[in-house]
Biopython code that builds the backbone (N, CA, C, O; Angstrom):
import numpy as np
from Bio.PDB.StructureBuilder import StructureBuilder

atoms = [
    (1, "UNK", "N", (91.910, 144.401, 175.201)),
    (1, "UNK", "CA", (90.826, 145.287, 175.583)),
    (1, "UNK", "C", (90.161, 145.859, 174.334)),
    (1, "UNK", "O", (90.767, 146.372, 173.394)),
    (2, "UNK", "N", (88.440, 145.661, 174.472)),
    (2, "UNK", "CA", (88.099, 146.308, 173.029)),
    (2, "UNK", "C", (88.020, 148.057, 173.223)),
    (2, "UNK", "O", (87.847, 148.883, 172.327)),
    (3, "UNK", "N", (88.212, 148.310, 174.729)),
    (3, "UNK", "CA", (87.175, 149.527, 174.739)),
    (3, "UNK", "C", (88.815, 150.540, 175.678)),
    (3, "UNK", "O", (89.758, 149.971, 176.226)),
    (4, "UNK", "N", (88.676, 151.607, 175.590)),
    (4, "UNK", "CA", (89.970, 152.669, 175.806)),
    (4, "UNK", "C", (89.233, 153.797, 176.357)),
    (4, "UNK", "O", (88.554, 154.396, 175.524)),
    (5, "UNK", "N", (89.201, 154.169, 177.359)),
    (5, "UNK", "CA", (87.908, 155.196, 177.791)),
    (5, "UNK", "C", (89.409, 156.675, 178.807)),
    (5, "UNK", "O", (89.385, 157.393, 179.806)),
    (6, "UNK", "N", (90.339, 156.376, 177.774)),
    (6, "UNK", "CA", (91.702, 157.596, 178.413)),
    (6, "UNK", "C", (91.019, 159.019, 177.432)),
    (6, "UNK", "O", (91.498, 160.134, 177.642)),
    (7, "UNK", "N", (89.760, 158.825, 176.263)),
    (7, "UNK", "CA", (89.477, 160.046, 175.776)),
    (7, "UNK", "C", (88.748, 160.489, 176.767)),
    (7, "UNK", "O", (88.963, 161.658, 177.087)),
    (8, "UNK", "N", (87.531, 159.610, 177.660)),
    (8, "UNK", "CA", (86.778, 160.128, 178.350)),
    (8, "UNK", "C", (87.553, 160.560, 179.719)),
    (8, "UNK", "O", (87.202, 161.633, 180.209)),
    (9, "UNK", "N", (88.391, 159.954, 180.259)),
    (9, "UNK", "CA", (89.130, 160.223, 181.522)),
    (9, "UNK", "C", (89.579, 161.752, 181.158)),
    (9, "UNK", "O", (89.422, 162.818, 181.754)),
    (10, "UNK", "N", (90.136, 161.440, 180.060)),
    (10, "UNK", "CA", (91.114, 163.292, 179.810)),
    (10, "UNK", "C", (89.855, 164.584, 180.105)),
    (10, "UNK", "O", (89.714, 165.493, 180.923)),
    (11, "UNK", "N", (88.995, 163.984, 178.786)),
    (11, "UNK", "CA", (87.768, 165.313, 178.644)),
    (11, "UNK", "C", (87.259, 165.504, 180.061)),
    (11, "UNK", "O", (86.870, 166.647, 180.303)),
    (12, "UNK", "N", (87.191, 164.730, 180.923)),
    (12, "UNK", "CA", (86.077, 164.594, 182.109)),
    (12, "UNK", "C", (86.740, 165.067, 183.104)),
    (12, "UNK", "O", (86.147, 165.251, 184.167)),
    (13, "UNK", "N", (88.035, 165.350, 182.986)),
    (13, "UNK", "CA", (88.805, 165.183, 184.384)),
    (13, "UNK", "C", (89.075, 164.562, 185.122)),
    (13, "UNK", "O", (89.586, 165.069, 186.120)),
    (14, "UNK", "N", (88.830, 162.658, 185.042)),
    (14, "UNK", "CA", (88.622, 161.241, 185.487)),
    (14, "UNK", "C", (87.657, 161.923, 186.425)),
    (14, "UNK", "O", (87.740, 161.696, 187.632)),
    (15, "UNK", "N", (86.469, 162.993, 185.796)),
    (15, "UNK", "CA", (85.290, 162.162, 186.529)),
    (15, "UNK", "C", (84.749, 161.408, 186.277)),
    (15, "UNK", "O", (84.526, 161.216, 185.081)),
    (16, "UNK", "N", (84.189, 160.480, 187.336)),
    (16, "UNK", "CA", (83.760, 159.153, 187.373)),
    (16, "UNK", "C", (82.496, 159.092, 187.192)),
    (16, "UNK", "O", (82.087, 158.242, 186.401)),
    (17, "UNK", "N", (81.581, 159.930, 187.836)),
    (17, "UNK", "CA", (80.093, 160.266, 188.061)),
    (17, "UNK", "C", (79.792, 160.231, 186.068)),
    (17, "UNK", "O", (79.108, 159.548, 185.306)),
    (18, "UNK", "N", (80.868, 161.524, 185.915)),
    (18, "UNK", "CA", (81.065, 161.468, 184.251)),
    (18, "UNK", "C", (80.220, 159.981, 183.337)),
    (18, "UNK", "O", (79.239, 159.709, 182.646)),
    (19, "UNK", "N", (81.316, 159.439, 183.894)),
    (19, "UNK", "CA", (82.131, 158.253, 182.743)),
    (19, "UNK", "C", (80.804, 157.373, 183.395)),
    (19, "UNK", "O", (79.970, 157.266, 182.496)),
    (20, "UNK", "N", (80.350, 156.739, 184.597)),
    (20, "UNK", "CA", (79.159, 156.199, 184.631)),
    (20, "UNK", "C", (78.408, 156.765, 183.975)),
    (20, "UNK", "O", (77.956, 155.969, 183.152)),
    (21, "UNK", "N", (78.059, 157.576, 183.877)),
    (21, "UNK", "CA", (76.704, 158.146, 183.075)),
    (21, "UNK", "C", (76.863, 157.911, 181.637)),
    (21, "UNK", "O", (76.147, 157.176, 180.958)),
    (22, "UNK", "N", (77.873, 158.606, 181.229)),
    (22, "UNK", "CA", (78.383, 158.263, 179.748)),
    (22, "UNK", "C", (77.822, 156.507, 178.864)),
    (22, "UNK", "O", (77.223, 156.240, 177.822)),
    (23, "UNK", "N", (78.514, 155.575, 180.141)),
    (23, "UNK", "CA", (78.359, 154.119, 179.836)),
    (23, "UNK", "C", (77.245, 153.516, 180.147)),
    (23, "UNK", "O", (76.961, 152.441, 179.618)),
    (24, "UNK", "N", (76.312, 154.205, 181.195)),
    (24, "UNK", "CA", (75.299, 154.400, 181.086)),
    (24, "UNK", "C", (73.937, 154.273, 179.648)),
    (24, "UNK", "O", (73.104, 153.495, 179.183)),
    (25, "UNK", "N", (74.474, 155.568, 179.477)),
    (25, "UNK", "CA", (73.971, 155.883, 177.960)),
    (25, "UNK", "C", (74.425, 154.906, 176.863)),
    (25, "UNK", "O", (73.644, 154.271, 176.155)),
    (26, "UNK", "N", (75.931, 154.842, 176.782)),
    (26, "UNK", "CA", (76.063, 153.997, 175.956)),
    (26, "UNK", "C", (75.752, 152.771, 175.917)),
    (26, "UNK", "O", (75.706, 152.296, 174.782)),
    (27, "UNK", "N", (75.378, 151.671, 177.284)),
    (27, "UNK", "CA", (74.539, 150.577, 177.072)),
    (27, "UNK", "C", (73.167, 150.840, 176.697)),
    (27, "UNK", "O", (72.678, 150.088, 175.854)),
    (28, "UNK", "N", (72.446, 151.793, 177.184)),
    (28, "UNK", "CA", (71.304, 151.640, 176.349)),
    (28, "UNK", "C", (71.031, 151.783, 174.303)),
    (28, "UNK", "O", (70.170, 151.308, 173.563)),
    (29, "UNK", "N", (72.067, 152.532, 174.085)),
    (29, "UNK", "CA", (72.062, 152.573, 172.825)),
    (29, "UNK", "C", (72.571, 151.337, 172.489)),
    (29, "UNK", "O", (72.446, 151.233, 171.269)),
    (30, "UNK", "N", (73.116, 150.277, 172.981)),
    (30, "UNK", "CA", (73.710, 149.216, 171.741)),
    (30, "UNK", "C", (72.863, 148.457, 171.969)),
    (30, "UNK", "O", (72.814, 147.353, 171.428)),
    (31, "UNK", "N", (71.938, 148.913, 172.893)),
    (31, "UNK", "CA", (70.616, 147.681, 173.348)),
    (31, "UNK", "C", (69.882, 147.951, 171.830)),
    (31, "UNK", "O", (69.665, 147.006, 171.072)),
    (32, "UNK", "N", (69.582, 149.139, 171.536)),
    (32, "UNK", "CA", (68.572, 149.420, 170.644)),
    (32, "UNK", "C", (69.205, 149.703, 169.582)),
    (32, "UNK", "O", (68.454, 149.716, 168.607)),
    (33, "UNK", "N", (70.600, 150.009, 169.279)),
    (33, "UNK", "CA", (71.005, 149.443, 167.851)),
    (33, "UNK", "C", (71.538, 147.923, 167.474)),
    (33, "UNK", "O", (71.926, 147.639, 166.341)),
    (34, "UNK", "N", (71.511, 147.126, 168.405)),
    (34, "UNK", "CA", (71.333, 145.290, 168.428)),
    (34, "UNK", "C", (70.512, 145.380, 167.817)),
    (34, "UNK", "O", (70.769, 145.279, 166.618)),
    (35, "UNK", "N", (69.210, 145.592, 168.155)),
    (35, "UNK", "CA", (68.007, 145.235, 167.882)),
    (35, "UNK", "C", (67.557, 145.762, 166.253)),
    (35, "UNK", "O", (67.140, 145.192, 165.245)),
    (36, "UNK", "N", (67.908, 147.213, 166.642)),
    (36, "UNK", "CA", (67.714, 147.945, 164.646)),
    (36, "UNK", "C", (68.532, 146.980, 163.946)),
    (36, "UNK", "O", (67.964, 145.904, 163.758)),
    (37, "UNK", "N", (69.284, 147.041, 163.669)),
    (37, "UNK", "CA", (70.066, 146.596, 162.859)),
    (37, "UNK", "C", (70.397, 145.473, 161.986)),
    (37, "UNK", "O", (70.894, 145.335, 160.868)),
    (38, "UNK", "N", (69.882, 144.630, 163.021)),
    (38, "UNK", "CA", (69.327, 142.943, 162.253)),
    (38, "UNK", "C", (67.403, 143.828, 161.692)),
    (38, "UNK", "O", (67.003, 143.722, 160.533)),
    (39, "UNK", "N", (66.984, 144.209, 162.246)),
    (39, "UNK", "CA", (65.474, 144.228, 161.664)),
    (39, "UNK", "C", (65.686, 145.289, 160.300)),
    (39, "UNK", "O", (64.878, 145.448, 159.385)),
    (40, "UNK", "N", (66.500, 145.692, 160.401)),
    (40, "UNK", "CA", (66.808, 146.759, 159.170)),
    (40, "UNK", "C", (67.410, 146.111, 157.843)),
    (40, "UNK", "O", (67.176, 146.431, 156.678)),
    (41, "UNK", "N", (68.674, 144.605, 158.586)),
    (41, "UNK", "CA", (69.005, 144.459, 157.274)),
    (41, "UNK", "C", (68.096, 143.200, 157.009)),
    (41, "UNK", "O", (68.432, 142.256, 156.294)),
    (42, "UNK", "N", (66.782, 143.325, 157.747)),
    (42, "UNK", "CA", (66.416, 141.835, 157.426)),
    (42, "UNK", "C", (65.275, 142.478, 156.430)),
    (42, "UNK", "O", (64.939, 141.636, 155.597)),
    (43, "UNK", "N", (64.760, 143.411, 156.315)),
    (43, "UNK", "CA", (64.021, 144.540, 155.625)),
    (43, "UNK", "C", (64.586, 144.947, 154.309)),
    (43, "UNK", "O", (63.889, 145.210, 153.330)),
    (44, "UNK", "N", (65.912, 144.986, 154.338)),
    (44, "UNK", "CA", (66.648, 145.625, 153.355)),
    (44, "UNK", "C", (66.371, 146.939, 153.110)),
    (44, "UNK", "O", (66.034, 147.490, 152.061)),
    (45, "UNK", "N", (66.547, 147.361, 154.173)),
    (45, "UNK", "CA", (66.383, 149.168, 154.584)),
    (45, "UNK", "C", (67.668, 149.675, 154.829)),
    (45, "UNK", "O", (68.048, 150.040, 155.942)),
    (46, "UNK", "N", (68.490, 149.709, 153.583)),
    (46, "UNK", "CA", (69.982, 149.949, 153.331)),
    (46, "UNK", "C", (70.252, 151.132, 153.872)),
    (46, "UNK", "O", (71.298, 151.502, 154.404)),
    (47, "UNK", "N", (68.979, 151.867, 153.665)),
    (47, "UNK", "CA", (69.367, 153.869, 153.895)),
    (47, "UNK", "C", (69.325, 153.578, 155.463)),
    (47, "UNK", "O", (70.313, 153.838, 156.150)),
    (48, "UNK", "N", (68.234, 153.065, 155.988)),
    (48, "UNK", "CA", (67.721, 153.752, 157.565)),
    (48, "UNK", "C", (68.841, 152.853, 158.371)),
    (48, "UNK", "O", (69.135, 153.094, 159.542)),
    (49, "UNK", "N", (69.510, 151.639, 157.497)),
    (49, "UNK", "CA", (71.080, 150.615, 158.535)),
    (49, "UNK", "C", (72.133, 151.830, 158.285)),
    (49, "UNK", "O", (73.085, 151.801, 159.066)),
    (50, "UNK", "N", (72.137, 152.731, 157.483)),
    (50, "UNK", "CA", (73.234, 153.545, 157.096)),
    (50, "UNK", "C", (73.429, 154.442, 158.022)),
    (50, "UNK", "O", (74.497, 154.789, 158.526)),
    (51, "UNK", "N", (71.942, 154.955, 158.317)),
    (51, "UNK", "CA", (71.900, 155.904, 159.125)),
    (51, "UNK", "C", (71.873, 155.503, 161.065)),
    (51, "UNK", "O", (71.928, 156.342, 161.964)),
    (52, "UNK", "N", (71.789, 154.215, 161.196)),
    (52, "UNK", "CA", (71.571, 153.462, 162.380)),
    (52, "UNK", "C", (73.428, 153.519, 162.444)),
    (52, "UNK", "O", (74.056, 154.172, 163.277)),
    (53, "UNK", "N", (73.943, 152.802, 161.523)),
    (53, "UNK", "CA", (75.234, 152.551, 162.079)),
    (53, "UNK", "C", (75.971, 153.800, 161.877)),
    (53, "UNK", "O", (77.027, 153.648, 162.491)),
    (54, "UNK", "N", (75.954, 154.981, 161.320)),
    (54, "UNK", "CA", (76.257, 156.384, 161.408)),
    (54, "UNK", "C", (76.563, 156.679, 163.132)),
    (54, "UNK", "O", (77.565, 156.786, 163.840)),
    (55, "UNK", "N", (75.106, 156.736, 163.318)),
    (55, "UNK", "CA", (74.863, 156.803, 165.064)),
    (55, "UNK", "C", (75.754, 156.099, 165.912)),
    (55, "UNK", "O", (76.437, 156.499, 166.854)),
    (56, "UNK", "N", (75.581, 154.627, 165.248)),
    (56, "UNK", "CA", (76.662, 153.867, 166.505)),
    (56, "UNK", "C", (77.877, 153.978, 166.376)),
    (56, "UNK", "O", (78.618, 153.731, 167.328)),
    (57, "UNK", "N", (78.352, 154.372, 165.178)),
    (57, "UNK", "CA", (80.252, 155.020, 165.095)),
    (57, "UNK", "C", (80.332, 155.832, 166.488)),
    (57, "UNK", "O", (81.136, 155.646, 167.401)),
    (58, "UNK", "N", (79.275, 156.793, 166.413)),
    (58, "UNK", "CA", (79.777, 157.962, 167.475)),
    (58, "UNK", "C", (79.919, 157.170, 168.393)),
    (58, "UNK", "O", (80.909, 157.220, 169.123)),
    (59, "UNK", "N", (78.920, 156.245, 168.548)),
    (59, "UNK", "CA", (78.979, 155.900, 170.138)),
    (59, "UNK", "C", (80.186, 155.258, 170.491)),
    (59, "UNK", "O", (80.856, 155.456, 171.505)),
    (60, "UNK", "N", (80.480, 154.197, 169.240)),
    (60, "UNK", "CA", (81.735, 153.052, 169.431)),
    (60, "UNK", "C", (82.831, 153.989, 169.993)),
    (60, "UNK", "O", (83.397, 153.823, 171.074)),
    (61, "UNK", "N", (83.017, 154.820, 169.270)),
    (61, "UNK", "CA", (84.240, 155.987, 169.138)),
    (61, "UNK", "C", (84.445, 156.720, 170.231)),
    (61, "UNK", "O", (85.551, 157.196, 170.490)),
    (62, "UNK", "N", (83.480, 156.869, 170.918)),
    (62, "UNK", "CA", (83.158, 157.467, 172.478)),
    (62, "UNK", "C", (83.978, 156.706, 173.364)),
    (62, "UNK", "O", (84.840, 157.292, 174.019)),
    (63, "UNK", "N", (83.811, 155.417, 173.470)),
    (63, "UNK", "CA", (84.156, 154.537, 173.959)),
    (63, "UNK", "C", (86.075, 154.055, 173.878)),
    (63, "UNK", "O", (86.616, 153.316, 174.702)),
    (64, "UNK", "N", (86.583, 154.526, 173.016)),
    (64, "UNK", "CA", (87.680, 154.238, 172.662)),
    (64, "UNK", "C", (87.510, 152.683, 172.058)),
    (64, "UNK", "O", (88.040, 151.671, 172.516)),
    (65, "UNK", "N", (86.685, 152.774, 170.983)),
    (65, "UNK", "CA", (86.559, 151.489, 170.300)),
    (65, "UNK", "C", (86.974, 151.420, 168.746)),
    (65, "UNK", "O", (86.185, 150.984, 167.908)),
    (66, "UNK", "N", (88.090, 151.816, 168.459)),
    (66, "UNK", "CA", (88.656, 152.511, 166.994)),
    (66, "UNK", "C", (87.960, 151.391, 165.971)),
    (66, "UNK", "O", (87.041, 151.482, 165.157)),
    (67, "UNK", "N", (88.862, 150.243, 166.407)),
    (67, "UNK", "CA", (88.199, 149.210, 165.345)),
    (67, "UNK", "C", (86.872, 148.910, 164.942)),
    (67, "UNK", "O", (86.646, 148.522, 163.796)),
    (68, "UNK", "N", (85.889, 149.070, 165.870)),
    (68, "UNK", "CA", (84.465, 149.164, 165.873)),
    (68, "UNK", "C", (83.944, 150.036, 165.093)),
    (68, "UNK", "O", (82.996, 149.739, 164.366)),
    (69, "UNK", "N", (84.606, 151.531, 165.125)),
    (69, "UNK", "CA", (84.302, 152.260, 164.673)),
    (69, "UNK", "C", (84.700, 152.345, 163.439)),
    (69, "UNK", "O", (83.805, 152.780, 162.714)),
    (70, "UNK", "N", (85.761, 152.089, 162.849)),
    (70, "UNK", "CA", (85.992, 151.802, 161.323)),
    (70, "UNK", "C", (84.996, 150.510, 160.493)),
    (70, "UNK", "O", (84.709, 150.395, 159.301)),
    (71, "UNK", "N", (84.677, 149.727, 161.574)),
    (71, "UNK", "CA", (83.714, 148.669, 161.137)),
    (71, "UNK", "C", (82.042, 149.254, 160.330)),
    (71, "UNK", "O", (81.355, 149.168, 159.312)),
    (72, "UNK", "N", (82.109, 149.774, 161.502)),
    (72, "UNK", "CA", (80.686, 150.621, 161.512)),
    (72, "UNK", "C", (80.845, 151.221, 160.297)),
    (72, "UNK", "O", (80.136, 150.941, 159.330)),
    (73, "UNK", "N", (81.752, 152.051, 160.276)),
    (73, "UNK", "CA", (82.096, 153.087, 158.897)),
    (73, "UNK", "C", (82.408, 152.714, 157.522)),
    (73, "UNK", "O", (82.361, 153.414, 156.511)),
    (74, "UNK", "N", (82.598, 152.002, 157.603)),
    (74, "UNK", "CA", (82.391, 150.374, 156.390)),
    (74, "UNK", "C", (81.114, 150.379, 156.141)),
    (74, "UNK", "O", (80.627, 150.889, 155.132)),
    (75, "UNK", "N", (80.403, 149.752, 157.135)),
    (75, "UNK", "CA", (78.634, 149.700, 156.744)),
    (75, "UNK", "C", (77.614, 150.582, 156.702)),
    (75, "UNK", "O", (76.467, 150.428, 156.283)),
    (76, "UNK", "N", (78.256, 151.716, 157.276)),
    (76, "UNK", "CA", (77.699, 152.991, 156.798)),
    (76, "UNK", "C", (77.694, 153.419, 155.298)),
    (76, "UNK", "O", (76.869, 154.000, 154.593)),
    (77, "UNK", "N", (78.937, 152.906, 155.091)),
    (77, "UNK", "CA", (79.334, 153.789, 153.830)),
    (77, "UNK", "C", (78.421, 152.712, 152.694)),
    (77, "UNK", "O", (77.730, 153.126, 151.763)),
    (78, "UNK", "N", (78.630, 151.318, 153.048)),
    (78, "UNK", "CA", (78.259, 149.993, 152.017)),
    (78, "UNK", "C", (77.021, 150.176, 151.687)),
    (78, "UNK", "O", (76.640, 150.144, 150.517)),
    (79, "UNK", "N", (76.171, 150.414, 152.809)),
    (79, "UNK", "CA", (74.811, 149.944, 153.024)),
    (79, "UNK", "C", (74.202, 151.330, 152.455)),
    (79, "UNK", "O", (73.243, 151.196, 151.695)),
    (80, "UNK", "N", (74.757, 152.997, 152.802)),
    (80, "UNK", "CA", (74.869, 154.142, 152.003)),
    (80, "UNK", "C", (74.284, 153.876, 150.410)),
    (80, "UNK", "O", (73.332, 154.365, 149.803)),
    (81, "UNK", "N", (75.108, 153.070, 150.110)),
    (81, "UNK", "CA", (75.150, 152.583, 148.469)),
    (81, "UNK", "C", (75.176, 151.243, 148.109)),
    (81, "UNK", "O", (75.605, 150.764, 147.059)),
    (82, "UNK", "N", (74.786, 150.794, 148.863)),
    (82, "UNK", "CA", (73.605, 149.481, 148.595)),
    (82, "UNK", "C", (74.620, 148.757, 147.990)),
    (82, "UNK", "O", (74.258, 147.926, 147.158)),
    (83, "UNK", "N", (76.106, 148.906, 148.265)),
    (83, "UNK", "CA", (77.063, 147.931, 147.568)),
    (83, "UNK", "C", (77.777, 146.852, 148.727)),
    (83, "UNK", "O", (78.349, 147.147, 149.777)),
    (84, "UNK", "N", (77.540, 145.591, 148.169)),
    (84, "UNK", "CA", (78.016, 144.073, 148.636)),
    (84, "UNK", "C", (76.829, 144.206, 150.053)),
    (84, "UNK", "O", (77.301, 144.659, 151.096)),
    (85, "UNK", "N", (75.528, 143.859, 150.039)),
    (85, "UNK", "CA", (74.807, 143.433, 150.738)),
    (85, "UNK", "C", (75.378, 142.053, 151.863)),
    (85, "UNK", "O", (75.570, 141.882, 153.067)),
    (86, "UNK", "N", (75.426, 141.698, 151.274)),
    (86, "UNK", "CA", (75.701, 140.140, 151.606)),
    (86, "UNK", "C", (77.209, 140.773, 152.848)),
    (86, "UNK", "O", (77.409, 139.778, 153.544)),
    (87, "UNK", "N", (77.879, 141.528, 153.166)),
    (87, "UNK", "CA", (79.105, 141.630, 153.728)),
    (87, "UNK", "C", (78.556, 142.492, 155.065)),
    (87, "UNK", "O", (79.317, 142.942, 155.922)),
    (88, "UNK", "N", (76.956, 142.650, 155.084)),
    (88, "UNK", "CA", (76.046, 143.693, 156.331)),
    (88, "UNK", "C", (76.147, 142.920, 157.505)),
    (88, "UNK", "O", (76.315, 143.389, 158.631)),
    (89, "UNK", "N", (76.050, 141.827, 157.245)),
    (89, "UNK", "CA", (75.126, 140.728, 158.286)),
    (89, "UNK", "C", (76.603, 140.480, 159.060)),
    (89, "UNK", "O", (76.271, 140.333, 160.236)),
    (90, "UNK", "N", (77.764, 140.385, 158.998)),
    (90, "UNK", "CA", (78.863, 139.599, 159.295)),
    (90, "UNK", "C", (79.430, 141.293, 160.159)),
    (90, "UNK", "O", (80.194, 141.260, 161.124)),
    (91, "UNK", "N", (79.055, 142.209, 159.764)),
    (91, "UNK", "CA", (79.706, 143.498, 160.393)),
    (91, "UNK", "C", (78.658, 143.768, 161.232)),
    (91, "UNK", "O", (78.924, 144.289, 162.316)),
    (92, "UNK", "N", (77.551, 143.527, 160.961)),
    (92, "UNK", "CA", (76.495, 143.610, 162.319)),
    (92, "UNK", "C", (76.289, 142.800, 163.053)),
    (92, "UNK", "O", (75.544, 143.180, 163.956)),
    (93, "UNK", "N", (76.759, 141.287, 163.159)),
    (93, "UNK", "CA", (77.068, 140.558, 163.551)),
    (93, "UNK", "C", (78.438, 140.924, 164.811)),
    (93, "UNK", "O", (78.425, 140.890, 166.042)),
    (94, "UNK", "N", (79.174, 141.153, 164.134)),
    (94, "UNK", "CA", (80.837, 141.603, 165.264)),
    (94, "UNK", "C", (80.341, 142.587, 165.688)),
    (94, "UNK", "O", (79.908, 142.395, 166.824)),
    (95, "UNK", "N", (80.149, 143.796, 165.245)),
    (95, "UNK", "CA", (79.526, 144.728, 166.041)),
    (95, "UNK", "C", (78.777, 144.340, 167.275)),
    (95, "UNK", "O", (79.383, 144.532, 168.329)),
    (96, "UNK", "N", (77.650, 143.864, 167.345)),
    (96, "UNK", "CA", (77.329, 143.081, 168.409)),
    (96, "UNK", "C", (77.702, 142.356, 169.427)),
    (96, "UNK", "O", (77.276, 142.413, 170.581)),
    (97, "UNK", "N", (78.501, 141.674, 168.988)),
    (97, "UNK", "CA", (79.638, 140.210, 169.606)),
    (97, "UNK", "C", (80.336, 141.746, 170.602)),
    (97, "UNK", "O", (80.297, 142.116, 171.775)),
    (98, "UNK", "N", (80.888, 142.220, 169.403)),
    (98, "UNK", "CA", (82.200, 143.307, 170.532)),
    (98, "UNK", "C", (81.514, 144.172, 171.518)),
    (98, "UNK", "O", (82.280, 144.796, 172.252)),
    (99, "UNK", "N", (80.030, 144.384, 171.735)),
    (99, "UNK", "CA", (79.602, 145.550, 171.760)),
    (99, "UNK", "C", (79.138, 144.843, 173.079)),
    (99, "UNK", "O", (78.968, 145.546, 174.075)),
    (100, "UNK", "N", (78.938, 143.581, 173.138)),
    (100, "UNK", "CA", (78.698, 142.882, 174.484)),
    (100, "UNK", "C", (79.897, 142.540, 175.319)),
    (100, "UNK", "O", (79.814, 142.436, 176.543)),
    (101, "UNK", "N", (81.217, 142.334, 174.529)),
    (101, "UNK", "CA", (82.157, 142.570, 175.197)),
    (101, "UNK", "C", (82.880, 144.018, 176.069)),
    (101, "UNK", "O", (83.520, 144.280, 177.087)),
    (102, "UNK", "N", (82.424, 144.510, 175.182)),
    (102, "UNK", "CA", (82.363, 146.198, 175.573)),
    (102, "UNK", "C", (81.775, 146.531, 176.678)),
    (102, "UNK", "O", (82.151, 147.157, 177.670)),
    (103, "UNK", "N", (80.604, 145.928, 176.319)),
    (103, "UNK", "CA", (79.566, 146.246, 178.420)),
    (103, "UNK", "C", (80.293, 145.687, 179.431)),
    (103, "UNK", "O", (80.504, 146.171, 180.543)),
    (104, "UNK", "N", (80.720, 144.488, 178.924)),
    (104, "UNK", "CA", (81.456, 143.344, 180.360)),
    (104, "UNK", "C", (83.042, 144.245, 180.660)),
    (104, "UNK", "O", (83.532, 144.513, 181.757)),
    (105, "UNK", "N", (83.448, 144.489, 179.637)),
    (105, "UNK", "CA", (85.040, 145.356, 180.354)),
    (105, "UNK", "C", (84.241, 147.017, 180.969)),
    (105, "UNK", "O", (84.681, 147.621, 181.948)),
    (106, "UNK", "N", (83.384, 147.355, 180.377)),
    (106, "UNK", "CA", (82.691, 148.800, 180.806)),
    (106, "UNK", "C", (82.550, 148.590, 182.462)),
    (106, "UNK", "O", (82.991, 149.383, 183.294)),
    (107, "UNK", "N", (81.835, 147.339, 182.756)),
    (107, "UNK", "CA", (81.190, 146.961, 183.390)),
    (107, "UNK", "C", (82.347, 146.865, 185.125)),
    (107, "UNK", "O", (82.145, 147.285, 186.265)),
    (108, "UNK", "N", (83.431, 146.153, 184.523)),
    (108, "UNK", "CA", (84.420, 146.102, 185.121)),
    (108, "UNK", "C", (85.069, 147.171, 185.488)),
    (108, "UNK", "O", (85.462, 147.163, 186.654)),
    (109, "UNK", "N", (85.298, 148.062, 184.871)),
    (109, "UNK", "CA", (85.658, 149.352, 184.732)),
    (109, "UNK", "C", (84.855, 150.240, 186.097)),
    (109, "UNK", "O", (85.249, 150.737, 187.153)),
    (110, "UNK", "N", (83.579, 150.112, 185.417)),
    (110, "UNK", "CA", (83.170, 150.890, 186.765)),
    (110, "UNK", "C", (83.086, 150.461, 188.259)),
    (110, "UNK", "O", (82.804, 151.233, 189.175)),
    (111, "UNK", "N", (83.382, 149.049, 188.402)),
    (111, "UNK", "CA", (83.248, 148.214, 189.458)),
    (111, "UNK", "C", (84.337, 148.891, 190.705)),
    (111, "UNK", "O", (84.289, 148.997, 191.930)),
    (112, "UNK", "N", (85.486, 149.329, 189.427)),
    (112, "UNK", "CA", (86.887, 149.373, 190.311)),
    (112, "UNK", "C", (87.129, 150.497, 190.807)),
    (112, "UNK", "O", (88.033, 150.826, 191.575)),
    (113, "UNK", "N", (85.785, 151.471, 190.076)),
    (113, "UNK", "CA", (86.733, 153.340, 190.404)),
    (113, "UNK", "C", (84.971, 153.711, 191.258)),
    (113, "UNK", "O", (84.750, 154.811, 191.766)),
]
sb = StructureBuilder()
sb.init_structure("model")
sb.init_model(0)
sb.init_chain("A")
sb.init_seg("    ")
for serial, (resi, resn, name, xyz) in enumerate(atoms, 1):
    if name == "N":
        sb.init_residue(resn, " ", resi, " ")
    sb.init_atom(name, np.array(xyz, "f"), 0.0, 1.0, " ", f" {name:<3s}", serial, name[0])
structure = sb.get_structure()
């Protein structure tokens, strides 16, 4: 499982209404940080990918997505300081990959409760 949503069950009280809405939100944001994120590093707009994947930590992290979120925090920090370019594309790359896997178990998730 990429995604652990026992932070949101605890905080929420396993409300559900909650946690839809939550995942809700959070598919629309990976819609539109998919999309930033290749156009940012295809720009070489190191600061505004820094500050894009800043944003999507929270979200990953919301999610109970630890690894994602250390990913992210990698390219926050890289792209921060414009050090090893070439290592952006392969973390925004998985990011993505997982982040669609993430909707499909989300997805499942809400199917059942």
């Amino acid at each position: 499982m990429i995604t652990d949503l026992s932070y949101l069950e605890s905080m929420s009280g396993n409300d559900h209404k909650f946690i839809r809405e939550m995942v809700d939100i959070f598919r629309e944001q990976i819609e539109e940080y998919s999309i930033e994120m290749p156009r940012l590093l295809q720009a070489s707009d190191y600061e505004n990918l820094s500050r894009v994947a800043h944003k999507a930590k929270s979200s990953v992290a919301v999610m109970g997505m630890q690894s994602e979120a250390d990913r992210l925090k990698e390219l926050e920090f890289k792209s921060k300081e414009g050090l090893e370019p070439e290592s952006y594309k392969e973390l925004i790359d998985t990011f993505i990959e997982n982040s669609g896997y993430a909707l499909i178990e989300l997805e499942q998730y809400l199917s059942k409760s």
